[in-house]
C-alpha positions as CSV (number, residue, x, y, z in Angstrom):
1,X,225.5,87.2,13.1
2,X,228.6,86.6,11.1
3,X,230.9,87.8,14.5
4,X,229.1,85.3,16.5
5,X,229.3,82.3,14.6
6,X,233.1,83.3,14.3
7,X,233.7,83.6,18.2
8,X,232.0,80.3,18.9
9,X,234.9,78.5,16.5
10,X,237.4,80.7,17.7
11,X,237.4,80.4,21.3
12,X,240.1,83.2,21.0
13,X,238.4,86.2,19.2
14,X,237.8,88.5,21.6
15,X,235.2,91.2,20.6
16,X,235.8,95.1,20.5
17,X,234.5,97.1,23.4
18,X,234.2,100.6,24.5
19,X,236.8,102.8,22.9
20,X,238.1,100.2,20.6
21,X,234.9,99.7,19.0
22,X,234.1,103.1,18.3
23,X,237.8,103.8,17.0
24,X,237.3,100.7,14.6
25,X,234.5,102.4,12.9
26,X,235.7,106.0,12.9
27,X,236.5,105.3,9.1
28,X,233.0,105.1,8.2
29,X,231.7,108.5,7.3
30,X,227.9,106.7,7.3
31,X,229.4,104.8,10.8
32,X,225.8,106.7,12.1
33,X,223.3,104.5,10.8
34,X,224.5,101.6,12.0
35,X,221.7,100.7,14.7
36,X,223.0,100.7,18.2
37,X,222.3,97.1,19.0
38,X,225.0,96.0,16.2
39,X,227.7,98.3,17.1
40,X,229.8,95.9,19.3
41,X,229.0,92.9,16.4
42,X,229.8,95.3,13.3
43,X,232.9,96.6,15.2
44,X,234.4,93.0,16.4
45,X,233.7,91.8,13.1
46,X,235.7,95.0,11.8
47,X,238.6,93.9,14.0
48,X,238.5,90.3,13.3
49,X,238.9,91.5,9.6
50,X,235.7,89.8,8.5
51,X,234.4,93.0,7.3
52,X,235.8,95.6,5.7
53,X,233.3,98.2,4.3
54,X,232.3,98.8,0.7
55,X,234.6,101.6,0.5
56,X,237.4,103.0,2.8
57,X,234.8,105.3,4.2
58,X,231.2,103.6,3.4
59,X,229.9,100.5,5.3
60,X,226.3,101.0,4.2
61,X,224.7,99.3,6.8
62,X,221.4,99.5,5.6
63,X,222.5,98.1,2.2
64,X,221.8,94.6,1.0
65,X,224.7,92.7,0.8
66,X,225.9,91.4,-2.3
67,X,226.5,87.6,-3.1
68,X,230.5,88.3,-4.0
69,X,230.0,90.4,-0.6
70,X,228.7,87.2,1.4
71,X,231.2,85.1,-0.2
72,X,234.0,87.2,1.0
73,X,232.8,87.3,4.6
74,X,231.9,83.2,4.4
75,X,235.7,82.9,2.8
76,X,237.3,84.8,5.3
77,X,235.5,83.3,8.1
78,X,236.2,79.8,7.2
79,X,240.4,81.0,6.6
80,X,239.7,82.3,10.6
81,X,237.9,79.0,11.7
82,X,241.2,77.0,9.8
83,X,243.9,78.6,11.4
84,X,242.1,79.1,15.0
85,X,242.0,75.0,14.6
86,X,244.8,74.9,13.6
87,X,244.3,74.1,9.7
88,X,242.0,71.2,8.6
């Protein structure tokens, strides 16, 4: 969800794909459980530096996000949506 409200206000952002993708989540030791219809969303996310993981090695996909977690990701998305327009 949070990769494609960014790439409709950054016409730019191109999403990761094939072996990109998987190589962005190779970090995650639990990069398993992530269900296979979110794989290209988690990992374009990953690469747009929305996301980072809760560790160096965890994303916990099936965790609950945190409200300091949400308000990173909704900081970092509106510093994305700024400089794709070019600062408001």
């Amino acid at each position: 969800m949070v990769w494609r409200a960014v790439s409709k206000l950054d016409g730019d952002a191109v999403p990761a794909a094939g072996e990109e993708a998987e190589a962005l989540l190779l970090p995650f030791a639990d990069r398993s459980a992530i269900r296979k219809w979110a794989l290209k969303e988690v990992s374009s996310a990953v690469k747009y530096g929305l996301m980072r993981g809760v560790k160096a090695d965890r994303f916990m996909p099936d965790g609950a996000a945190t409200r300091a977690q949400a308000a990173a990701i909704l900081r970092r998305m509106t510093e994305k949506a700024e400089k794709a327009d070019g600062g408001m």
